[in-house]
C-alpha positions in Angstrom: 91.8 105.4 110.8 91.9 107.7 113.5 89.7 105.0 115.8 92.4 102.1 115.2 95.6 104.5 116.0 93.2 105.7 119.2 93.2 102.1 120.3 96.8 101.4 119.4 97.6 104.3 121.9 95.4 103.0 124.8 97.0 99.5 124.4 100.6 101.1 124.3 101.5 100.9 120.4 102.8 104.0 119.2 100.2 104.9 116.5 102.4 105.8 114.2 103.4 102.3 114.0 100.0 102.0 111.4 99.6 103.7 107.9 97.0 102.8 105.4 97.9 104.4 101.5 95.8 103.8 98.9 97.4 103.0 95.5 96.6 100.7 92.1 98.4 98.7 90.4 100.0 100.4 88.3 101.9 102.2 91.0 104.8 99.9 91.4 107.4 102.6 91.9 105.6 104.5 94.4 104.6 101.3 96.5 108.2 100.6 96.6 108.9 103.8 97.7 105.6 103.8 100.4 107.9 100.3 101.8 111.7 101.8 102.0 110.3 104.9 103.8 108.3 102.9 106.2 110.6 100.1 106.9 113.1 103.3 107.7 110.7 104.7 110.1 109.8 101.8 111.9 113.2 100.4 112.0 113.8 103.8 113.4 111.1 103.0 115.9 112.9 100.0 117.5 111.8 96.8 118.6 107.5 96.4 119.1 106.4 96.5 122.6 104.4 93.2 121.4 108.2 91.8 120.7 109.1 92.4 124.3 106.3 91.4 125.7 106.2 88.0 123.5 109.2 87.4 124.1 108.7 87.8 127.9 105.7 85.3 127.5 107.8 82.7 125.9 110.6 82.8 128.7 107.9 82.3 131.4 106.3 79.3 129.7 109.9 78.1 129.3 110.0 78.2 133.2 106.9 76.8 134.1 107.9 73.5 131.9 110.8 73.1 133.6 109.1 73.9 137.0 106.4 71.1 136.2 109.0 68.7 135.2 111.0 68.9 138.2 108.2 69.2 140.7 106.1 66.4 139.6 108.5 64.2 137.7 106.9 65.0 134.1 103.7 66.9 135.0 101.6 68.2 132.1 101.0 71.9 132.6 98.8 74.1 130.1 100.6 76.5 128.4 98.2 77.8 125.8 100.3 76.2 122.7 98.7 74.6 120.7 95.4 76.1 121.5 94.9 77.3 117.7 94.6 74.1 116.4 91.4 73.3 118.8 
């Protein structure tokens, strides 16, 4: 555990962001419980930097379309979507 929060910190996730608990089934109560306090925390948290930096990704594949289209009249440029169904 402490490895994967190490190597959320190096790549800019706030750590705390990750929590493992171990629980049966016949915890149902406290597993609900374990989900409203997390959801609190990391709503508390804000938005993920992988949100932001999605989101940023999707706006400049927006603009390279439209670049493409209206430099070469309909030119195919490689975006990466799609790439998971190779």
């Amino acid at each position: 555990m402490r490895k994967i929060k190490g190597m959320l910190h190096m790549i800019g996730i706030d750590p705390a962001r990750l929590e493992f608990f171990n629980l049966s089934a016949a915890q149902g109560p406290r597993w609900a419980e374990i989900c409203t306090e997390f959801t609190k925390k990391i709503s508390a948290m804000g938005p993920s930097p992988i949100w932001f930096a999605l989101r940023k990704n999707k706006k400049s594949t927006e603009n390279e379309k439209q670049a493409a289209q209206g430099a070469g009249g309909g030119t195919t440029v490689f975006t990466g979507e799609g790439v998971e169904t190779i």
